[in-house]
C-alpha positions as CSV (number, residue, x, y, z in Angstrom):
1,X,32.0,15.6,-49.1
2,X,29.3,14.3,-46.8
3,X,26.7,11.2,-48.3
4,X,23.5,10.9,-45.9
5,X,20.2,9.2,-47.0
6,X,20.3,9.1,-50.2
7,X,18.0,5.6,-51.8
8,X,19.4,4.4,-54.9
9,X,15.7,3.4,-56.0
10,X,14.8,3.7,-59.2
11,X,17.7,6.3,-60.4
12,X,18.0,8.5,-56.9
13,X,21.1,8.0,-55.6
14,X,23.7,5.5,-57.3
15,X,22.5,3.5,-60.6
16,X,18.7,2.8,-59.8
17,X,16.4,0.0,-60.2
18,X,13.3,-0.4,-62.4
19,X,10.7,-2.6,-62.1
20,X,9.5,-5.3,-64.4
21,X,7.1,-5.5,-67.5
22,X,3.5,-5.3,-66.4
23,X,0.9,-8.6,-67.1
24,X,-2.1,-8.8,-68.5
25,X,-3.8,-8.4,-72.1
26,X,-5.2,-5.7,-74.5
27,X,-3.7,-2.9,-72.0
28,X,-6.1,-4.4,-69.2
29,X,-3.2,-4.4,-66.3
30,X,-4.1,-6.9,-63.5
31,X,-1.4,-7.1,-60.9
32,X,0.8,-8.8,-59.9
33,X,0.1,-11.0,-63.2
34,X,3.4,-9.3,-64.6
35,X,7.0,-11.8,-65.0
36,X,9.4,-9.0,-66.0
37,X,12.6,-9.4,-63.7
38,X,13.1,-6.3,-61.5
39,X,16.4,-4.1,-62.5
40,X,19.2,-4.2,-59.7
41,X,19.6,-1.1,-57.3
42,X,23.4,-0.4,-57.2
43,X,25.7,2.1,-55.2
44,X,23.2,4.0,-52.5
45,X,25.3,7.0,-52.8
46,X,28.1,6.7,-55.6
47,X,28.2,4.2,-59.0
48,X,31.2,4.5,-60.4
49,X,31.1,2.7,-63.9
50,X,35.1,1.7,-65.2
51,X,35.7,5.7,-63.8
52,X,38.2,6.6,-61.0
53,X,36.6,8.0,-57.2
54,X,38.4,9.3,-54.5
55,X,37.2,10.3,-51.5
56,X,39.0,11.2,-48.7
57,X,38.0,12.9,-44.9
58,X,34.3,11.8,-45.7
59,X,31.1,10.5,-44.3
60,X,28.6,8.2,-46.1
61,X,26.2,7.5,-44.1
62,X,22.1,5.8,-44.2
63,X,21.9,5.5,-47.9
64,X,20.1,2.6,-49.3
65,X,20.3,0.4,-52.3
66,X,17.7,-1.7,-53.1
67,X,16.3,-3.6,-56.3
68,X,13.1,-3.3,-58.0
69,X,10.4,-5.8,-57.8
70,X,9.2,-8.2,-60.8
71,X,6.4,-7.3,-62.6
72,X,3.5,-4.2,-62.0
73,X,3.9,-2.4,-58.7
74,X,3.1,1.2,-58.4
75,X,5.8,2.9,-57.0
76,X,7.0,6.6,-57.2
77,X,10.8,5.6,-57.2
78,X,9.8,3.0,-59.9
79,X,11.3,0.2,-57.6
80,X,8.3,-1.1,-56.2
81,X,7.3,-1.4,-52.9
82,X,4.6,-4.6,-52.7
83,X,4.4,-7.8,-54.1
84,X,5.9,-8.3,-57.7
85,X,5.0,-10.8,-60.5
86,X,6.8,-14.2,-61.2
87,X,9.9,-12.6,-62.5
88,X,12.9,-12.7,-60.4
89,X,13.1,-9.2,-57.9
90,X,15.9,-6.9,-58.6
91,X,19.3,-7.0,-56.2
92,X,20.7,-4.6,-54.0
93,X,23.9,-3.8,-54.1
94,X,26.2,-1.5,-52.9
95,X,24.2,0.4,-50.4
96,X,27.1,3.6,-50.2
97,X,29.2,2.3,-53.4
98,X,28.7,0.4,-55.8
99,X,31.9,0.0,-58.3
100,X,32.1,-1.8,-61.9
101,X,34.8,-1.5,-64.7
102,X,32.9,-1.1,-68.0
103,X,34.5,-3.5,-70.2
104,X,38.0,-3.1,-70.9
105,X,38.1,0.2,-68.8
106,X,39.2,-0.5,-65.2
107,X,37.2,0.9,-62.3
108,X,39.3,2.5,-59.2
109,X,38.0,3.3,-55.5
110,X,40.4,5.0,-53.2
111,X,38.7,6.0,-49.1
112,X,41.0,7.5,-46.8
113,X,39.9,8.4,-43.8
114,X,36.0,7.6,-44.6
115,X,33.6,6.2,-42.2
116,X,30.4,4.5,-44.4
117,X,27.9,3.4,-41.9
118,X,24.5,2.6,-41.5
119,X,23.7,1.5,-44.8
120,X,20.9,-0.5,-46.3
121,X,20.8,-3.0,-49.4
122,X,17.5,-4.7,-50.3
123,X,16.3,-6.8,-52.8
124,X,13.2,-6.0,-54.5
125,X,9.5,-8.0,-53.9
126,X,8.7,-10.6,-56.2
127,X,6.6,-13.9,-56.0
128,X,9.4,-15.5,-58.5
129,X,13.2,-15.8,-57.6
130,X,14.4,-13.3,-55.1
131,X,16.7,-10.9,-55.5
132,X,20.3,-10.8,-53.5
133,X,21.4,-8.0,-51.1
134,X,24.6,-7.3,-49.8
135,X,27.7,-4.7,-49.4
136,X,28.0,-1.0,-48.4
137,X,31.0,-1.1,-50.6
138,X,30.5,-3.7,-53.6
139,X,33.4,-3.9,-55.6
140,X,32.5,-6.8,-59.1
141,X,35.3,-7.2,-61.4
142,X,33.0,-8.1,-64.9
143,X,34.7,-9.5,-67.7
144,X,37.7,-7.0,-67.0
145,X,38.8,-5.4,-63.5
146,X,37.7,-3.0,-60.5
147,X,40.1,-2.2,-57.8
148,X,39.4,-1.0,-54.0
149,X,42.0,0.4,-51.7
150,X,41.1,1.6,-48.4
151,X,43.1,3.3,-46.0
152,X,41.9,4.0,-42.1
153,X,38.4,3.8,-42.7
154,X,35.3,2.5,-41.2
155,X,33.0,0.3,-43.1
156,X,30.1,-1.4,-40.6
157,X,26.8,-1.4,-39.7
158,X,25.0,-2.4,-42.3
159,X,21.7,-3.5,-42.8
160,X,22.1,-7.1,-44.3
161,X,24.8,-9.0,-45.6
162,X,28.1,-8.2,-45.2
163,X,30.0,-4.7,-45.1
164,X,32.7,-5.0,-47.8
165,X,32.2,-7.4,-51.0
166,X,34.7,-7.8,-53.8
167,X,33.6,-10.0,-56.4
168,X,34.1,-11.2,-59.8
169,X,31.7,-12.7,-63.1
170,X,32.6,-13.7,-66.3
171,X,36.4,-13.8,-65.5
172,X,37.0,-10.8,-64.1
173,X,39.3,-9.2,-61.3
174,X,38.6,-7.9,-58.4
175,X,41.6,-6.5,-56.5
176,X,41.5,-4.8,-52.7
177,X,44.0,-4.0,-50.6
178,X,44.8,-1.0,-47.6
179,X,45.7,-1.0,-43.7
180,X,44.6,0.4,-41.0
181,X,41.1,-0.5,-41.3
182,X,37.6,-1.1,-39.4
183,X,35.3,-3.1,-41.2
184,X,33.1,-5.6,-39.1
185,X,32.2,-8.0,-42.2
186,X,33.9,-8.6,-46.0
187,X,33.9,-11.1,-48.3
188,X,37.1,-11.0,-50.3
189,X,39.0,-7.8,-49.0
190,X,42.3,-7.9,-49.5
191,X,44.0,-5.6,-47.4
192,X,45.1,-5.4,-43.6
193,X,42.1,-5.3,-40.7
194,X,42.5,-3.7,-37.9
195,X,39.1,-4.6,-35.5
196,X,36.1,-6.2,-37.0
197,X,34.4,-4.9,-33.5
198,X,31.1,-2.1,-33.3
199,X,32.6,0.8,-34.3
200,X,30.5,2.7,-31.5
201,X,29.7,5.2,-33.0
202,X,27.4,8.4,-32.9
203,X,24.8,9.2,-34.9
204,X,25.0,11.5,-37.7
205,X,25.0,15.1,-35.9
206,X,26.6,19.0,-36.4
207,X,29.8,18.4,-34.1
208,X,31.0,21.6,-35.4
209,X,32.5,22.0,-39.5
210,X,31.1,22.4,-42.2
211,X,29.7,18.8,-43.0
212,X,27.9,16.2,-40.3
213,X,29.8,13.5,-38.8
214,X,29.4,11.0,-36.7
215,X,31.9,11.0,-33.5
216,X,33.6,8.2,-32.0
217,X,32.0,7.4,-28.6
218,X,34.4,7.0,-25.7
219,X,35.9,3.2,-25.8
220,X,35.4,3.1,-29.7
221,X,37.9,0.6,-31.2
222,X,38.8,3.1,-33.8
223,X,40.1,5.2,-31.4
224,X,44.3,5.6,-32.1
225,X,43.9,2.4,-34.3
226,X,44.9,4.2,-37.7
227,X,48.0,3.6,-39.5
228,X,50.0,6.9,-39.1
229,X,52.1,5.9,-42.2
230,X,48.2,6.0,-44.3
231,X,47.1,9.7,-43.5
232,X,48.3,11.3,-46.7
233,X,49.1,14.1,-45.3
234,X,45.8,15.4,-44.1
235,X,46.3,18.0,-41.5
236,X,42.7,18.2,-40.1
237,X,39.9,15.4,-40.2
238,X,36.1,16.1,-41.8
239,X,35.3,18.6,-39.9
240,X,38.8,20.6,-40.9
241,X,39.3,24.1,-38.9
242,X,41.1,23.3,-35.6
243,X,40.4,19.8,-35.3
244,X,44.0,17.9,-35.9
245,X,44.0,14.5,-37.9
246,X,46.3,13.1,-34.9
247,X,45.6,13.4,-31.7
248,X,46.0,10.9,-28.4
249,X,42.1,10.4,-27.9
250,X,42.7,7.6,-25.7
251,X,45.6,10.1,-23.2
252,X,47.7,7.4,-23.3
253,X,50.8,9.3,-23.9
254,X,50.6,7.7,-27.5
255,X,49.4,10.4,-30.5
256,X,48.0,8.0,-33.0
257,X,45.4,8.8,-36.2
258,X,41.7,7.4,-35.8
259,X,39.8,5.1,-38.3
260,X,37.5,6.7,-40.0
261,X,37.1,10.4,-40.8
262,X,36.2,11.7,-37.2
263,X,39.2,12.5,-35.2
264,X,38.3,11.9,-31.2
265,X,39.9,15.0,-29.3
266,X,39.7,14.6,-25.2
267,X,41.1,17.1,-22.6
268,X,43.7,15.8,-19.9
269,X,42.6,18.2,-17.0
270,X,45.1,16.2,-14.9
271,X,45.2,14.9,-11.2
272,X,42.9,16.5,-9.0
273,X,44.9,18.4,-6.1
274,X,45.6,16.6,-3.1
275,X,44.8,17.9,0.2
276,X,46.1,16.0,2.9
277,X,45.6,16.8,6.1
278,X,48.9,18.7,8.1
279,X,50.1,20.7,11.1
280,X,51.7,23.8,11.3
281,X,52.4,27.3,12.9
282,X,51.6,30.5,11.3
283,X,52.1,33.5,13.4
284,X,50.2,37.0,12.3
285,X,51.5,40.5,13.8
286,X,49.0,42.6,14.8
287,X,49.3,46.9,14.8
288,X,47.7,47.5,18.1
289,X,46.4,50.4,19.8
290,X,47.1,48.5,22.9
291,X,50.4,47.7,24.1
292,X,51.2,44.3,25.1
293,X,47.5,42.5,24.5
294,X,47.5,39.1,23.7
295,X,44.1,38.1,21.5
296,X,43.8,34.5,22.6
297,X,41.2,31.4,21.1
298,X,40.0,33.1,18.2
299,X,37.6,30.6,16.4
300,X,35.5,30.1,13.2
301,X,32.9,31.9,15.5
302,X,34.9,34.9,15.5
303,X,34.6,35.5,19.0
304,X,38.4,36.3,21.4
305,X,39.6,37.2,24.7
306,X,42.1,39.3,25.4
307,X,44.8,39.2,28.1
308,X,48.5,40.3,28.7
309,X,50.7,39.4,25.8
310,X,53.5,40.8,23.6
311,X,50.9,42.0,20.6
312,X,51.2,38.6,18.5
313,X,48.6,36.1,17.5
314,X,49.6,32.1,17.2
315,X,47.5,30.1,15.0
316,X,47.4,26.5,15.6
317,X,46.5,24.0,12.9
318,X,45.3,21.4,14.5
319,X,43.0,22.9,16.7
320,X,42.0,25.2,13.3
321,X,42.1,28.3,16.5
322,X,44.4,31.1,17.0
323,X,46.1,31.4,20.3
């Protein structure tokens, strides 16, 4: 499946955030008077509460998390969009995913092949405490555990903070492992990285399939950087049809997997002919109404002379002129 744009304000999206109480007496509302805290904006795209996700050949890319704002701010999303009261502004977190056990029941993200980019996490407005924002994928272990593994993905790009957070309150776990990744910032990732560079990639087009992507640019780092032994047997990447999961999009010689769910295909049109330069003989016989004519300094011009000869025509190389 293909994420793209989706906020997580105010319930849209992943688990949204709500504003604060509003201030003021006998129902007279006089902003920003108001000290409620603003509610959290978590997973832009996907919250997964203590429940298993997979997702695998995928895109999530520009969705937004961000947390609502203290006390009365109009706002259609209900996460507020100007100054807040003196309560503390809601957090952002999670701007594609955002994954919690609930209680005793674990929580479980598996990406293969998945490229999250371009996300945003924001904290809400508030004149009190302000809020945090950080992770595309936010991984918080509360009280019990939420695991991560990621295989040959791409997580970069975002808007603030860092790309990939695992993190724990209240004594919980929060486990992450996987090879063969791109992710250009994390806090507590466990597994193998592969670059931390710019992904360089593409923005969000139709590049044929049935779902947008966004192609590796030429020179991208995730280019036949994938662990071959982390595919899963996927035959195709997003975009499925005739475009292979392995290819050499380098033409190195070397057919390697891509990071992320975009699989870079170039065409080796090989060496370019060479024509070097030569000399040579080629003779052409001539059917003649005339015996024994010799046609003599025949040019590009097309013009001849014609003398005594035994009915053949030299051609010299060099000269580019038959004789």
């Amino acid at each position: 499946f293909n994420f793209t744009r989706v906020p997580g304000l105010g319930g849209a999206g992943g688990f949204g955030a709500g504003n604060g109480s509003p201030g003021g007496s006998n129902n007279n509302v006089q902003p920003p008077s108001g000290d409620g805290g603003g509610g959290a904006g978590l997973g832009g795209a996907v919250f997964n509460y203590g429940g298993t996700l997979s997702v695998r050949n995928s895109t999530l890319s520009g969705n937004t998390a961000q947390g609502g704002s203290s006390g009365f701010v109009p706002s259609p999303y209900g996460g507020g969009v100007g100054p807040g009261g003196d309560g503390g502004a809601g957090s952002g977190f999670g701007g594609a995913i955002f994954s919690m056990n609930r209680g005793a029941t674990s929580a479980s993200v598996n990406l293969r092949h998945v490229t999250i980019a371009d996300s945003t996490v924001a904290a809400g407005q508030s004149l009190g405490a302000a809020g945090a924002a950080t992770g595309a994928l936010y991984v918080l272990g509360n009280s019990g555990t939420s695991t991560a593994v990621v295989n040959n993905s791409i997580i970069a790009d975002t808007s603030a903070g860092v790309d990939f957070v695992a993190s724990t309150i209240s004594g919980g776990t929060a486990n992450s492992s996987g090879v063969g990744n791109l992710i250009e910032t994390n806090t507590g990732f466990g597994g193998s990285i592969t670059s931390t560079a710019d992904p360089n990639l593409a923005g969000l087009a139709d590049n044929r399939g049935p779902t947008p992507t966004r192609a590796l640019n030429t020179g991208s780092p995730a280019i036949d950087a994938g662990d071959p032994g982390q595919t899963g047997g996927l035959t195709t990447d997003q975009r499925g049809g005739i475009f292979q999961r392995v290819v050499d999009g380098d033409l190195n010689g070397s057919t390697i997997v891509d990071i992320g769910a975009y699989e870079l295909i170039q065409i080796d049109y090989g060496d370019a002919p060479d024509f070097a330069s030569g000399t040579g003989d080629v003779e052409v016989l001539l059917e003649s109404g005339v015996d024994d004519q010799r046609i003599s300094n025949v040019g590009t011009d097309g013009d001849a002379s014609r003398g005594a000869g035994n009915g053949r025509v030299a051609f010299n190389a060099t000269a580019n002129e038959y004789l």
